[in-house]
N, C-alpha and C positions, 0 to 999 in steps of 0.2 A: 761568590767572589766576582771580581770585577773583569779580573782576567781568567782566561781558563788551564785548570791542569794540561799538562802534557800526556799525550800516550806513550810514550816514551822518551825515558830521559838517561843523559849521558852514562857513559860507564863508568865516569868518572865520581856520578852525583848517587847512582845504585847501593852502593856501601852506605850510605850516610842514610839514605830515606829504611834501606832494610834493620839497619840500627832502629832508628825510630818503632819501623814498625812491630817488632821486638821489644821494644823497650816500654812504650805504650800502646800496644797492640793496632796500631794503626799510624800510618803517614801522619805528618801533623800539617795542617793547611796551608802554613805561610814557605812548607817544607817544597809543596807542590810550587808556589810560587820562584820562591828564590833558587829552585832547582833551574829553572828556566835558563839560569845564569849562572853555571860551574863556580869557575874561579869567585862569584861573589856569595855563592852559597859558603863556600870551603871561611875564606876571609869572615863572615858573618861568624860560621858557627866555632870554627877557632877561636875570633874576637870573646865571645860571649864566653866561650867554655874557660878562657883562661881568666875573664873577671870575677868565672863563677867556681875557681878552683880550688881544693879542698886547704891548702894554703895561704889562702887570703887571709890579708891582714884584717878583713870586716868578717866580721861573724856571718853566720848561714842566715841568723834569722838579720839581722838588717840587712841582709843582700837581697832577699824576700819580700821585705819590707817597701823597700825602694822600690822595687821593681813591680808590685802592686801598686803600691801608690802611684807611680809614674803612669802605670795602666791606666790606671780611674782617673789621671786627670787629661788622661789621651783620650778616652772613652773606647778604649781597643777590649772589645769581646773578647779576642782570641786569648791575647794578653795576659786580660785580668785572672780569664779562665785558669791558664797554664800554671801562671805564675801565684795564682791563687791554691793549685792544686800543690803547687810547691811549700808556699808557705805554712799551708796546712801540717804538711810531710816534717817541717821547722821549727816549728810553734808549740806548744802547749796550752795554748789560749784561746780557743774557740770564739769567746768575748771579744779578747785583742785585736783576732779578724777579722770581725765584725764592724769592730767602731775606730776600723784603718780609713776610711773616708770621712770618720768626724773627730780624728786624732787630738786636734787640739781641745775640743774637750772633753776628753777623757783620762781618767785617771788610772788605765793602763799602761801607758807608755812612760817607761824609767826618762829620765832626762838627757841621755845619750840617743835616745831611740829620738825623741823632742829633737834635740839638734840636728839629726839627721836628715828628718822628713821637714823641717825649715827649709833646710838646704835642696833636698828636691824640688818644693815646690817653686822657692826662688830661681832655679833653672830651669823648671820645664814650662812654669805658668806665662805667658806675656804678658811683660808692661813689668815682671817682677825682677831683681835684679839680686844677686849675690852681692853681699856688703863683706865690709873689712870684720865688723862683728860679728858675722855668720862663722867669717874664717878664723876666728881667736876661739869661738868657740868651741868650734868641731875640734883646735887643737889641743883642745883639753881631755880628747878622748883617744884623737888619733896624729901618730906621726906624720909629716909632709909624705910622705910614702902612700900612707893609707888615702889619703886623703884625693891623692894621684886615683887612685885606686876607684876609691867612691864617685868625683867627678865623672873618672872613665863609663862606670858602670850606669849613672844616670843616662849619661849622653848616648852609649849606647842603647839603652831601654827606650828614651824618647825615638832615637831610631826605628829599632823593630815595630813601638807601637804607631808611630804616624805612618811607618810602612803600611801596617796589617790595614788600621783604620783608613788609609786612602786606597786600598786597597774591596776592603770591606771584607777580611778575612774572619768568615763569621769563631760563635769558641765550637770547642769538640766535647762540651760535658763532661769535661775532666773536676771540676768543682764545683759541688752542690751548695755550697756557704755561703749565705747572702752578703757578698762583699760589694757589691755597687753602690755606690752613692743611695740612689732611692730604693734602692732594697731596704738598707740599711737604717733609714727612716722608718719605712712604714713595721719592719720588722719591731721594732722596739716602741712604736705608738701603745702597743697594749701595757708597756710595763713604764713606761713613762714617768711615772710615779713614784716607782719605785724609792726615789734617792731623795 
């Protein structure tokens, strides 16, 4: 990492990282970072927890979805890692996983899930822009609510991943599934044929 952990961090930020490390038997990297800065840890992992809460109007696996995708197209290790290990936890599709960096053509993704990750990548890519037909279409899946919702959750995930990745917050080997972009290729060069 670019910057370095702390040897000691507030008492205020001690809860949050002992959680973690509990929960995934260690700190998590970007955890050591944004600890640096209390009140913007707490703010961060509130923000996030509440887009990713069990209540949401978006299901688990396209909140997973997104948030992989939005990784890979930051190129955020830490990210893809995490978020990868989540959608894993989401998904029933090992395949699906796989060929989330070459979505469009593939014949995994329901047509909801298609609307979805258009719209991610129209918000995260530059030079790409959300249209009036992005938004007609997502409302055929989700109410102006949701939709609040889903905006929120990309914007925040471009967040965390341009954090980590200007950071260089490398991943913690939380997911072993070849979900990167050129994994993803060379992984399926031998079956190629297949179809």
């Amino acid at each position: 990492m670019r910057i370095s952990a702390k040897e000691n961090y507030s008492i205020f930020i001690k809860p949050l990282l002992w959680l973690q490390k509990r929960h995934y038997g260690k700190v998590l990297n970007p955890a050591k970072l944004w600890g640096r800065r209390p009140t913007l840890f707490w703010l961060v992992a509130g923000f996030f927890g509440y887009l990713d809460r069990r209540s949401s109007p978006l299901s688990p696996v396209i909140r997973s979805l997104v948030c992989v995708r939005v990784s890979q197209l930051n190129d955020c290790a830490f990210c893809v890692d995490a978020n990868g290990m989540k959608l894993a936890e989401r998904c029933d599709s090992v395949d699906k996983i796989k060929a989330l960096a070459n979505w469009q053509h593939s014949e995994l993704f329901d047509q909801q899930e298609q609307v979805v990750l258009s719209y991610v990548e129209a918000m995260t890519i530059t030079g790409q822009r959300v249209t009036d037909d992005m938004l007609a279409d997502l409302k055929q899946w989700f109410d102006e609510d949701a939709i609040v919702d889903l905006t929120a959750l990309i914007a925040f995930q471009n967040l965390s991943a341009k954090f980590n990745t200007a950071l260089d917050v490398p991943d913690q080997g939380f997911c072993s599934l070849p979900i990167q972009p050129g994994q993803q290729q060379s992984d399926d060069a031998p079956t190629h044929t297949d179809k």
